[in-house]
C-alpha angles and dihedrals in degrees: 000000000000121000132197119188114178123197145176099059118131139119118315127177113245115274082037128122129218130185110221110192131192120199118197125199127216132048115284104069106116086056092066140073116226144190151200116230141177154204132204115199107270080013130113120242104267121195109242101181144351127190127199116237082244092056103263111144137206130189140208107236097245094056104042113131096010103063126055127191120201133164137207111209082185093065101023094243143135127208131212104185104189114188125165090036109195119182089265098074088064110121139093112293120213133183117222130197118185104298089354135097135185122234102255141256122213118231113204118186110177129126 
């Protein structure tokens, strides 16, 4: 059984940056692609950002040149850098790999 715990998530000022991290547990972690998602409340769950297990990236639009995923096979972790938060990142984050999803952290970003 696979497990995904994110962490770093809580309420930032616009302009501001936060790190999210999700670490997995098990052992196949560096086989697999992976992704950050939210969801904004009446919204529908978006992808934000996916990574290869090679290190290729793709990002959603609205994030592009703010946000920057990253991975470490070594530790089992993905990264989510956001910098430049506007109130429109706020939503809950959550990691994916393959079939399996974190648990969510919320991002706030209000003054």
């Amino acid at each position: 059984q696979v497990q995904l715990v994110e962490s770093g998530g809580g309420l930032v000022q616009p302009g501001g940056s936060l790190r999210l991290s999700c670490a997995a547990s098990g052992s196949i972690f560096s086989i697999y692609a992976m992704g950050w998602y939210r969801q904004a409340p009446g919204k529908q769950r978006e992808l934000v950002a996916a990574i290869t297990s090679d290190g290729r990236t793709n990002y959603a639009d609205s994030v592009k040149g703010r946000f920057t995923i990253s991975r470490d096979n070594d530790k089992s972790t993905l990264y989510l850098q956001m910098n430049s938060l506007k109130p429109e990142d706020t939503a809950v984050y959550y990691c994916k790999m393959w079939k399996y999803w974190g648990q969510g952290t919320q991002i706030t970003v209000s003054s």
